[in-house]
C-alpha positions as CSV (number, residue, x, y, z in Angstrom):
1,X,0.0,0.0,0.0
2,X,1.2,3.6,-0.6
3,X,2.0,5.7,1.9
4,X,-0.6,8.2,1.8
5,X,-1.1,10.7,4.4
6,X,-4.4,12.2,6.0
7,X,-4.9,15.4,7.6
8,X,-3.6,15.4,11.1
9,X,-6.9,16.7,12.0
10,X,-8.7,13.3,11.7
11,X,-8.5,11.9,15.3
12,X,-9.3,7.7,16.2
13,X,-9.7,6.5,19.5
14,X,-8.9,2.7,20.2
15,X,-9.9,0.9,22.8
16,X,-7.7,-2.3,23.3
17,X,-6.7,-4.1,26.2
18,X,-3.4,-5.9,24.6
19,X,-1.1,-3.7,25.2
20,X,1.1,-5.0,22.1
21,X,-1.7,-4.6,19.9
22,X,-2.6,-1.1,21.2
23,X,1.1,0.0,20.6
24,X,0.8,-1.3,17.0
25,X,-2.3,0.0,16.3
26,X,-1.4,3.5,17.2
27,X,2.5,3.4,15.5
28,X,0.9,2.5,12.4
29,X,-2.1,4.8,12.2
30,X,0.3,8.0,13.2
31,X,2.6,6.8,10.3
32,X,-0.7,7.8,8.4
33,X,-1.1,10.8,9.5
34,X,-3.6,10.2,12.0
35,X,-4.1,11.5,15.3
36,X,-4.6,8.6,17.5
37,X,-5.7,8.0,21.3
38,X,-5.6,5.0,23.1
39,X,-7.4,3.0,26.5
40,X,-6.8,-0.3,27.6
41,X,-10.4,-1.0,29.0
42,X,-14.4,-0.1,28.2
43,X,-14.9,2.3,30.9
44,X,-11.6,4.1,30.3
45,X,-12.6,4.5,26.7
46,X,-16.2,5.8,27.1
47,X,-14.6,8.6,29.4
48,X,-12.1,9.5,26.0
49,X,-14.6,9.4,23.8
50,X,-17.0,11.7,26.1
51,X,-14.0,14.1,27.2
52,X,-12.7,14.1,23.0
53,X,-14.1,14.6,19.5
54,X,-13.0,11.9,18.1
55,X,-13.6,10.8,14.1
56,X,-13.8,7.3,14.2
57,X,-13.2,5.0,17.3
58,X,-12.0,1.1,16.9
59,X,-13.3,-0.5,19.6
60,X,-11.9,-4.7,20.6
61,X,-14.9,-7.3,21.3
62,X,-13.2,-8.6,24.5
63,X,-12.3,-5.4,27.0
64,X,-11.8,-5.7,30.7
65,X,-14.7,-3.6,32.9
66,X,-16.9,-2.8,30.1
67,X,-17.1,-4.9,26.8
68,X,-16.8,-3.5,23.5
69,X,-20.1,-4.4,22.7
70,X,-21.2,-2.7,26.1
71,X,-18.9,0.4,25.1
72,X,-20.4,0.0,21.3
73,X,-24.0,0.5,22.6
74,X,-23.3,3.4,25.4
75,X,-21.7,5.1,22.7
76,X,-25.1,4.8,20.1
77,X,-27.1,6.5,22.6
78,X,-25.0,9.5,22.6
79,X,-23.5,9.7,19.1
80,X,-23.3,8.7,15.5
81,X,-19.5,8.5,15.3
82,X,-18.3,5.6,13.0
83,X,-16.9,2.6,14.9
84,X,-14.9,0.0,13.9
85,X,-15.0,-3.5,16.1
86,X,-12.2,-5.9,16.5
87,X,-12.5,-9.4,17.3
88,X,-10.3,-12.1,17.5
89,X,-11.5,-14.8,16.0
90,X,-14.5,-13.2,13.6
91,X,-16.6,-15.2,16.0
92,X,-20.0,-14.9,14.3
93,X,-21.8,-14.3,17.4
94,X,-19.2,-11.4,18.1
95,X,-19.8,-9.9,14.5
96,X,-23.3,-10.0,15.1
97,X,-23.2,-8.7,18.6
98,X,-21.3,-6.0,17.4
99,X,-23.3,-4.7,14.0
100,X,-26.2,-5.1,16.2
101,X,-24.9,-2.9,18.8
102,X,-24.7,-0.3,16.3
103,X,-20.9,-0.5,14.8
104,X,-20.4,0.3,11.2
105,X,-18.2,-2.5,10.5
106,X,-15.4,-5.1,11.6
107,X,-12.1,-6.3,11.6
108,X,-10.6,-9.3,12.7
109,X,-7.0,-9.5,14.5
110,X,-4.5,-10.3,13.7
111,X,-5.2,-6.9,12.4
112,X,-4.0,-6.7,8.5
113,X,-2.8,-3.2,8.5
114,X,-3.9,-2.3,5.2
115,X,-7.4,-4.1,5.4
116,X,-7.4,-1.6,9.1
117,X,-6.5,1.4,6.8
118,X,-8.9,0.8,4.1
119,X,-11.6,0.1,6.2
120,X,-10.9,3.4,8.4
121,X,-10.8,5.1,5.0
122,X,-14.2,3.8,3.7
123,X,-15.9,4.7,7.3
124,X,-14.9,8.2,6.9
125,X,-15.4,8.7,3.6
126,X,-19.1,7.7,4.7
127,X,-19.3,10.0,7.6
128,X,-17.8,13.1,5.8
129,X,-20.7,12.3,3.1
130,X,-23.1,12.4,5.6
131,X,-22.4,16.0,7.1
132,X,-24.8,18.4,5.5
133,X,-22.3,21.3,5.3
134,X,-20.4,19.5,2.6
135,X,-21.6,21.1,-0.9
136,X,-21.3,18.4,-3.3
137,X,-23.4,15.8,-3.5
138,X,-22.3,12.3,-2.3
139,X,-21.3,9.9,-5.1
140,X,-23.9,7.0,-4.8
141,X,-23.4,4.7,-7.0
142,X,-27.4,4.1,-8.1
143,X,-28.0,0.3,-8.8
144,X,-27.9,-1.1,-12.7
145,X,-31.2,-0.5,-14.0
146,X,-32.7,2.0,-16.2
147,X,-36.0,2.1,-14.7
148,X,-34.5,3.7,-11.4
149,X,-35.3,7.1,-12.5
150,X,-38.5,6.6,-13.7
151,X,-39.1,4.5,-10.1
152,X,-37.8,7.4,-8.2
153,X,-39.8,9.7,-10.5
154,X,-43.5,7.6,-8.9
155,X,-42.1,8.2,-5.3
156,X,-42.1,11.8,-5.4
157,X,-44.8,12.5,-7.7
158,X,-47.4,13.3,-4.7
159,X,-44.5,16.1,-3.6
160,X,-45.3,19.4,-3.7
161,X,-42.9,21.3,-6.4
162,X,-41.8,18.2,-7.6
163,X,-40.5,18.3,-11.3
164,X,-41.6,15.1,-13.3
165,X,-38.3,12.6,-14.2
166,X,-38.8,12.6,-17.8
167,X,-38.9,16.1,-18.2
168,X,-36.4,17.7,-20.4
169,X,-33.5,19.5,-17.7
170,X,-35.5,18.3,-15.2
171,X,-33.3,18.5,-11.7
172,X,-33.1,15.5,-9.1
173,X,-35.8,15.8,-6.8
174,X,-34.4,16.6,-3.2
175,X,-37.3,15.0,-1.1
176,X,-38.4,11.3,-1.9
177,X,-41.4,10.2,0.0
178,X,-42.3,6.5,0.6
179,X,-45.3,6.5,2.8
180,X,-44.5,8.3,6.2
181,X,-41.0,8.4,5.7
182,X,-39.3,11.4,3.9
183,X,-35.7,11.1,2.5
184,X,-34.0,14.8,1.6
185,X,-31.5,13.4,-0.8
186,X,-29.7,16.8,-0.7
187,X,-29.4,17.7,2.6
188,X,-29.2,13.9,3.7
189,X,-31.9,14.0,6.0
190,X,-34.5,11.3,6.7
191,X,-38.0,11.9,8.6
192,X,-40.2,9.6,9.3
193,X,-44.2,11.1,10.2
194,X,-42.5,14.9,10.6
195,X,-40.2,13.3,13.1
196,X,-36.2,13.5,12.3
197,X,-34.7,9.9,12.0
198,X,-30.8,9.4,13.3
199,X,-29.5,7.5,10.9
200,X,-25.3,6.5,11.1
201,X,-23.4,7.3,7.8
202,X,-23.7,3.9,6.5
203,X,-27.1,3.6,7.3
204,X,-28.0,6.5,5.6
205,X,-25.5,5.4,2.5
206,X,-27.6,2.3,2.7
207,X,-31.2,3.9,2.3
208,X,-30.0,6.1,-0.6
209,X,-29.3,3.3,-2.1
210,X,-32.9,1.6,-2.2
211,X,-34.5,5.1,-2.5
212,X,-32.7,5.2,-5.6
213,X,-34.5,2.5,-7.2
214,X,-37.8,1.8,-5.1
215,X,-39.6,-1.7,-5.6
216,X,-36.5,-2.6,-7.1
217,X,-35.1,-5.8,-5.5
218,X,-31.2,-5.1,-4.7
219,X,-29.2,-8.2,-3.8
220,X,-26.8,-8.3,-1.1
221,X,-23.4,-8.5,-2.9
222,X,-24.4,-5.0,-5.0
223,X,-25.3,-3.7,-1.6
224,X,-21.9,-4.3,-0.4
225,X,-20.1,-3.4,-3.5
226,X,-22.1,0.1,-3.4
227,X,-22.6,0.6,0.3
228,X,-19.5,-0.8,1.7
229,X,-17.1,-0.6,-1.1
230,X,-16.1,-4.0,-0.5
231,X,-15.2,-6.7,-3.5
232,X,-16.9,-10.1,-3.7
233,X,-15.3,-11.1,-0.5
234,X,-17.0,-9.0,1.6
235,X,-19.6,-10.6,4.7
236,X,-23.3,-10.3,3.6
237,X,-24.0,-10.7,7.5
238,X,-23.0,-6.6,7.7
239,X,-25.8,-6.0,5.2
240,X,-28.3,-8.3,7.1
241,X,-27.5,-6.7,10.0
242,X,-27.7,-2.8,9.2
243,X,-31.2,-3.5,6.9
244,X,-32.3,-4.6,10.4
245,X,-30.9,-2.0,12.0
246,X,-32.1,0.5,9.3
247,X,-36.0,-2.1,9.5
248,X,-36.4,-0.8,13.3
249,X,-35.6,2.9,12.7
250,X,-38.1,3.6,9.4
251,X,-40.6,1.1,9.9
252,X,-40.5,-2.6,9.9
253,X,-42.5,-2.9,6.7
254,X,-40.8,-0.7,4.9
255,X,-37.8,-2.6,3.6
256,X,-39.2,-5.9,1.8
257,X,-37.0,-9.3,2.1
258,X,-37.2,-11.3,-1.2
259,X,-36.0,-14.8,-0.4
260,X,-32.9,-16.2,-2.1
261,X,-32.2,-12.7,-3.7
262,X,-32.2,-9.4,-1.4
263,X,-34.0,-6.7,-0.1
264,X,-36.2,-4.2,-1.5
265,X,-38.0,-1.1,-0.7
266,X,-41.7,-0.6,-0.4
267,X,-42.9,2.4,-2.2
268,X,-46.3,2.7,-0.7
């Protein structure tokens, strides 16, 4: 991997009780360019994250006092801050555990340094696209399919203002409406009945995705590809897990499983 450097700006927090692995996590990230803290247990590493403002924490499954699963979901009541979990066997429980507790994604140790720095890159690129000060628009790669404008055309059509898809220099509608939920897909905000939805970066990234092409069925592996930048060897389980996640946030009903293929999203 090239050695390319990040603003020194951008500030982890890892939470790791080996003391080794702590040491090497933190030497390598700084050789990035990263401004790294470190604690060696759960409780010591809520207090960093409460008394810092921190970027991205990586947070290990196993931790002394409080777990990082523990430490994972006292952090989710407080913040949307992208974390990173570490375990170290890639138990499947522990995955689960984890995505459930609200982390965006996982590594397992022995930590490959540039899977670690590639993974760290991905979760900020998500939670920079996220912030609504940010001008441009993200870069969402919309699912293969020609009928997606035309889809996402239907969903807005009952929107006040709205300009119809086919419409010669017609501009991307900013709100997209699917029953009581509400997605501004310019200043990436999602309500749901008039009430603002927190949604983390990749959970966001991930309804974007189906807004994009409603009552289109999206399989998992696209959904990794588009949501988590990851190749074919990428764990479905993360996708599973977040459409749950995402399922309990904006209505249960609202994102359809079709067996044996994917998910979908209900337009009415």
């Amino acid at each position: 991997m090239s050695d390319i450097r990040v603003p020194g700006s951008v500030s982890v927090l890892v939470v790791e009780d080996d003391a080794a692995i702590r040491r090497s996590v933190q030497l390598f990230l700084e050789r990035y360019g990263y401004v790294v803290a470190v604690a060696e247990d759960g409780l010591a590493g809520l207090e960093a994250f409460r008394a810092g403002a921190h970027d991205l924490l990586i947070l290990d499954v196993m931790l002394p006092e409080l777990d990082g699963i523990g430490l994972c979901q006292r952090i989710r009541e407080e913040s949307l801050v992208p974390i990173l979990m570490m375990s170290a066997r890639g138990d499947a429980l522990d995955v689960v555990a984890g995505l459930e507790a609200g982390a965006d994604d996982y590594v397992v140790k022995p930590v490959d340094t540039a899977v670690l720095v590639a993974r760290i890159r991905m979760l900020l690129r998500r939670a920079s696209f996220q912030r609504p000060e940010q001008a441009q628009k993200p870069a969402i790669r919309p699912p293969d399919t020609g009928a997606r404008a035309d889809q996402a055309g239907a969903a807005t059509s009952n929107q006040a203002g709205a300009v119809p898809p086919g419409q010669a220099g017609a501009a991307p509608p900013k709100l997209l409406v699917f029953g009581d939920v509400t997605v501004n897909t310019i200043g990436l905000e999602v309500h749901r009945d008039g009430h603002p939805v927190p949604l983390t970066p990749t959970e966001l990234r991930l309804l974007l995705q189906f807004a994009a092409a409603p009552g289109i069925v999206l399989d998992r592996r696209r959904l990794l590809r588009d949501v988590w930048d990851y190749g074919w060897e990428g764990d479905t389980r993360v996708v599973d897990l977040c459409v749950l996640r995402l399922r309990k946030k904006i209505g249960t009903g609202r994102i359809e499983t079709v067996r044996g293929f994917g998910y979908k999203l209900v337009r009415d």
